[in-house]
N, C-alpha and C positions, 0 to 999 in steps of 0.2 A: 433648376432655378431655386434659388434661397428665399427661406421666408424673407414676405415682403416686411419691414418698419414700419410701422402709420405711428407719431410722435404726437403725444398732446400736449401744448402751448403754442406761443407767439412765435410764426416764423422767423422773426427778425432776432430772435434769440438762437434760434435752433443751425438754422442755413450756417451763421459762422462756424461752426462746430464739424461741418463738414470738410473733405480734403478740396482745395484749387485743383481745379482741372481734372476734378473726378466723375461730373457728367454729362452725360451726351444730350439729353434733351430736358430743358425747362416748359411745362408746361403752369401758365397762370391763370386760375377763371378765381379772380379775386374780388371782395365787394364791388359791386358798380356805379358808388358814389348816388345811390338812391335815396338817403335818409329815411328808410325806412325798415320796419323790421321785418324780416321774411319769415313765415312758418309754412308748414304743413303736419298733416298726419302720415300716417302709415296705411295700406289698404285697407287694414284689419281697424283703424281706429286707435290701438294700442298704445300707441306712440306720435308725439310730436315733436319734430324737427323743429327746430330754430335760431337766426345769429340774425347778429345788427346790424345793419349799413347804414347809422347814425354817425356822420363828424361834426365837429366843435366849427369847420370851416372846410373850405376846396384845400386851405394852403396844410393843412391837419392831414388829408388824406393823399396830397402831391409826396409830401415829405414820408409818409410810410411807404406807400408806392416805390419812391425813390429810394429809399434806404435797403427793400425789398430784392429792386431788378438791380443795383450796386453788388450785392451779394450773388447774385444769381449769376451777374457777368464773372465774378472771381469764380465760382464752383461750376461753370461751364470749359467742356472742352476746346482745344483750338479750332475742332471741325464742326461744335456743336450749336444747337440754335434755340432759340427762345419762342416762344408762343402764349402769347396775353391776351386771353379773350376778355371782351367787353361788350357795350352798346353803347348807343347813341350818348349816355349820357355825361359817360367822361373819355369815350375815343379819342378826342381832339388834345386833351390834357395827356392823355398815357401816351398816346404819339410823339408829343414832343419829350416826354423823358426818355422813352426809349431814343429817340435822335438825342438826346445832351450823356445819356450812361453809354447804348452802345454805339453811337455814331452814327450820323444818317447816313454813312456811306453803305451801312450795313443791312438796310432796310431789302427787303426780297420782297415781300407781297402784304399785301391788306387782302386776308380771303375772308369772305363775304360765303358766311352759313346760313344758307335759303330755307325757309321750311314755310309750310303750311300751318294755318293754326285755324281755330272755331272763331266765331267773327266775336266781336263787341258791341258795346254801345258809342263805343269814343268817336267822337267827331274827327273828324279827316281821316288818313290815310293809317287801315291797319300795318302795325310792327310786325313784319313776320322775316327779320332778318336782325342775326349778332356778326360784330364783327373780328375774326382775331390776327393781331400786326402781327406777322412773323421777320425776325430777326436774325442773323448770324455774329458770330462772335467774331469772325476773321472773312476773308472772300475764301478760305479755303472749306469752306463745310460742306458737310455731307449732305447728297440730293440724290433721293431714286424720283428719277420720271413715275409716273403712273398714266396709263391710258384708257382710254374709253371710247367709245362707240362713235363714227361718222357722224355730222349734220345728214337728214334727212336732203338739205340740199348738195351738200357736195357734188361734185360729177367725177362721174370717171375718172378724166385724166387728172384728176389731182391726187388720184390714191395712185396710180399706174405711173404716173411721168415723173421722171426727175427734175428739179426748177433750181432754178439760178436768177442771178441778177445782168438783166443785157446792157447793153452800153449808156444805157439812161437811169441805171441802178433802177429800176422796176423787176420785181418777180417775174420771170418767164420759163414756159416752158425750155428743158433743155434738148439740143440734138447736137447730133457728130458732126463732123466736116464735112460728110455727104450728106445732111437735111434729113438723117433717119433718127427716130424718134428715143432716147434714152431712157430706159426705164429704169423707176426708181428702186432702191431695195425694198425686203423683203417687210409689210406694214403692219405695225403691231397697233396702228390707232390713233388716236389724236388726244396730247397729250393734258395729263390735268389742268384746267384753266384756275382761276383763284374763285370763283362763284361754285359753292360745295351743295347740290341741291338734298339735305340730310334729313328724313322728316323728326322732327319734334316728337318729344315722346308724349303720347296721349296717356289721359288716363288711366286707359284698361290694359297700357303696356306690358307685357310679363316684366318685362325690365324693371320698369319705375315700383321706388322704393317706398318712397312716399316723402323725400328733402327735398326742398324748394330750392330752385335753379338747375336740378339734376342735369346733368349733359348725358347724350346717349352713351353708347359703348363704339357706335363705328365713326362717330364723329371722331374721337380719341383714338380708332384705329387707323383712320385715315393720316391722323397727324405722324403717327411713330410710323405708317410703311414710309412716308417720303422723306421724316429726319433720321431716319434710325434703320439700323440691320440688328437681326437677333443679337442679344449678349448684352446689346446695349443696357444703360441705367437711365431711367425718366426721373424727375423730382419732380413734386407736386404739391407746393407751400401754402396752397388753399385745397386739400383737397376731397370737400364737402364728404356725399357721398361716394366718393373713391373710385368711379365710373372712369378714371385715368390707369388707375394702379390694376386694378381688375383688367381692361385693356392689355395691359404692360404682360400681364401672367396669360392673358392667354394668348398672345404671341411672342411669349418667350422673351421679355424684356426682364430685367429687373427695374425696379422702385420703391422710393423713399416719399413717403405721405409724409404732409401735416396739418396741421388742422386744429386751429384755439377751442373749437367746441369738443367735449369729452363726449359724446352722443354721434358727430360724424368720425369720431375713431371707433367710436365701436361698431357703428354701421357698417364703415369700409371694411374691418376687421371680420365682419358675420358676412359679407359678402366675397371677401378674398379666401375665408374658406369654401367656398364651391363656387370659382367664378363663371363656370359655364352658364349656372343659372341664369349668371346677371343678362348675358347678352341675347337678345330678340331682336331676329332678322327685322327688315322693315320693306312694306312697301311701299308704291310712290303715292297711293293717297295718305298717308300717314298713319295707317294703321301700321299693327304689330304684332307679331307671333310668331315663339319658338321656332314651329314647323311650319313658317314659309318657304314657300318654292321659289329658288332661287329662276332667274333669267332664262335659265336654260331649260331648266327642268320646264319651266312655263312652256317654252315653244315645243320640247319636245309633248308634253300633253295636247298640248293647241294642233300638233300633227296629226296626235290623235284622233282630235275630236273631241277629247277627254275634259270630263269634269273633273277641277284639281280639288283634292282633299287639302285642306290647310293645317287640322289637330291631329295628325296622327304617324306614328312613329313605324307604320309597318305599310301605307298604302297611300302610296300619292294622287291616285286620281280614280274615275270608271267610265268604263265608256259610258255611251248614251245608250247603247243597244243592250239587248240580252239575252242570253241564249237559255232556253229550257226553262225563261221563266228565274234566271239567277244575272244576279249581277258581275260584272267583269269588271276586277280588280286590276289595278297599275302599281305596279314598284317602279322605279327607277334606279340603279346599283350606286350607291354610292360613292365618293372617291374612299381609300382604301379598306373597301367592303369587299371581300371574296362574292362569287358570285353564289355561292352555298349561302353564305352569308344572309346576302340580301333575299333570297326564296324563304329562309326559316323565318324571315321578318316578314314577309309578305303571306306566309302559310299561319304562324300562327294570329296575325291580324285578321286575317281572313277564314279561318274555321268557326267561330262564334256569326260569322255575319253570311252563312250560306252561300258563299260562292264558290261555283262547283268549275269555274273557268279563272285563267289567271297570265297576263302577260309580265316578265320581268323585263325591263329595258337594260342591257348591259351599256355599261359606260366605261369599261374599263378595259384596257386589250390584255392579250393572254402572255405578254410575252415575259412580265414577269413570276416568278416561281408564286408569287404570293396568290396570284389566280389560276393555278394549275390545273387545282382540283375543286371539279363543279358536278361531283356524283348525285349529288341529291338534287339541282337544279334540272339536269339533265335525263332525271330518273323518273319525274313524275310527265304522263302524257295530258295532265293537263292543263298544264304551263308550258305555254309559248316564251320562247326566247327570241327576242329580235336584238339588234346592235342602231345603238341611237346611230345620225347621222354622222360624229364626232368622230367616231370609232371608225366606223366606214370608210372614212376620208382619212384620218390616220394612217390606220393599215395601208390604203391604197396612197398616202405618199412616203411611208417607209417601202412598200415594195419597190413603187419607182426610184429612189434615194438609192435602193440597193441595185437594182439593176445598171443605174448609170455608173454605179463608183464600182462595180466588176469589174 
């Protein structure tokens, strides 16, 4: 991927200068008509971030707005789409521009970004949601599905049956000409709804940089997995802290910043040199950290028993038991971790901290050459190797896959 561009000036000068229908995805988190001026610091104190959301008038801030997504429609592709986040307090105004520039016929969704926050003092009901219009430029653009996990109420046959509409256009179960029961294909989940529950970035974030309005990193990766496939190019004509463009580079997007304040280009710019740093897993209380365990990795600990480690880069968790008076270490193998791999991170994590037992959890099956060779996992008798449940089920429905198509 090519270095990224981050341009310092007025978008509405720069965006012209770009090719028609040279990108794939516009994303915009632009002043929010707050009159007011934002700052913050840096964690260290070092530094303070700050820009304006002062206008002369609404009609002052409609007309830049407008003049902004005008351009954004020319330098968008035919497949491509727009994304303008905001809040409450000029959504209703940017609504209607995007219906007068790209036509309300082109409107897709108003997703609605949930999060938690620390309470206030404010009278009535705390804000703990922004909201961003998403837009296409034609009916032909580009959409990945994304899915997610059952309702705890779902039932059975809504994941197992096939449904149709019966002669009263009502949903129903479907069946054959003989009253036996059709089953549905094969269910990968239920598919993105427009309410994105992402938490907020707290203080202590590894993430957070220390600019004000920062947006995380996975809210920005959620936007490019469903408008965008690799290769793509994002533009991003506000783009403060660069928490868009960083996104873009680590999943293989390119993109083009800009940004009137000469402090968030150089911010974006010190963080798109090492953008792994930027991003920190999240969990659902709102907290934050590098080495969170992801979903899976939770339940396989939870099988355990296991208490999870959060900060540490060789040992996910320990049992509760212990043997000879030493504590029992958990690795979990990474995705494309050799499984040698993942014991030298688990041995040398665990030589400084005495323990003389060690299970590694394989996650990964053998079949390709990349996990061949597992000598040193396999060498020592005092690591236990087990195969998560993933793996096990795997295997055993390649075996059956290959037995039927013999």
């Amino acid at each position: 991927m090519t270095a990224t561009p981050v341009y310092h000036g007025d978008c509405r000068k720069i965006i012209p200068t770009l090719k028609p229908e040279s990108i794939d995805v516009v994303y915009l988190d632009p002043p929010f008509f707050t009159q007011k001026q934002h700052s913050l610091k840096s964690r260290d104190n070092s530094t303070e971030y700050s820009f304006q959301d002062t206008w002369a008038s609404l009609d002052e801030y409609r007309d830049c707005m407008r003049e902004v997504l005008h351009e954004s429609h020319r330098v968008l592709k035919r497949e491509g789409s727009i994304f303008l986040h905001c809040d409450t307090t000029a959504s209703h105004h940017l609504r209607l521009l995007l219906d007068e520039v790209f036509g309300a016929e082109y409107f897709q969704s108003e997703i609605i970004w949930s999060y938690k926050r620390w309470s206030n003092n404010k009278k009535g009901l705390l804000s703990a949601h922004q909201t961003i219009l998403f837009y296409s430029k034609t009916a032909d653009f580009l959409f990945n599905t994304l899915y997610g996990e059952y309702s705890p109420t779902t039932n059975i046959d809504q994941i197992l049956q096939s449904r149709s509409r019966n002669e009263h256009g009502k949903a129903a179960y479907k069946r054959d000409v003989e009253g036996n029961v059709v089953l549905a294909d094969a269910k990968k989940g239920v598919p993105l709804s427009d309410v994105w529950h992402i938490p907020f970035l707290n203080p202590k974030a590894r993430e957070r940089v220390g600019y004000p309005t920062q947006k995380p990193i996975a809210l920005m990766e959620r936007i490019l997995a469903i408008a965008s496939n690799e290769g793509a190019t994002v533009l991003d004509p506000f783009c403060g802290s660069g928490s868009m463009l960083v996104a873009a580079q680590l999943n293989n997007r390119a993109s083009i910043g800009i940004d009137i304040a000469q402090e968030a280009v150089r911010l974006s710019e010190q963080r798109l040199e090492i953008p792994i740093k930027s991003r920190s897993a999240v969990l659902e209380d709102g907290t934050a950290s590098f080495f969170v365990k992801s979903p899976i990795e939770r339940r396989i600990l939870e099988a355990f028993d296991a208490v999870p480690v959060e900060r540490n880069n060789g040992i996910d968790g320990f049992l509760k038991m212990y043997i000879d008076e030493s504590p029992i270490a958990i690795r979990i193998q990474k995705p494309h971790e050799t499984l040698d791999e993942a014991a030298q991170r688990l041995l040398g994590a665990t030589q400084a901290r005495h323990c003389k037992y060690l299970i590694l959890v394989r996650t990964m099956t053998e079949n390709s050459a990349l996990f061949a060779t597992d000598t040193i996992a396999r060498s020592r008798d005092n690591l236990l190797i087990v195969d998560s449940f993933d793996v096990v089920v795997q295997n055993w429905t390649q075996q059956k896959t290959l037995q039927i198509n013999q």
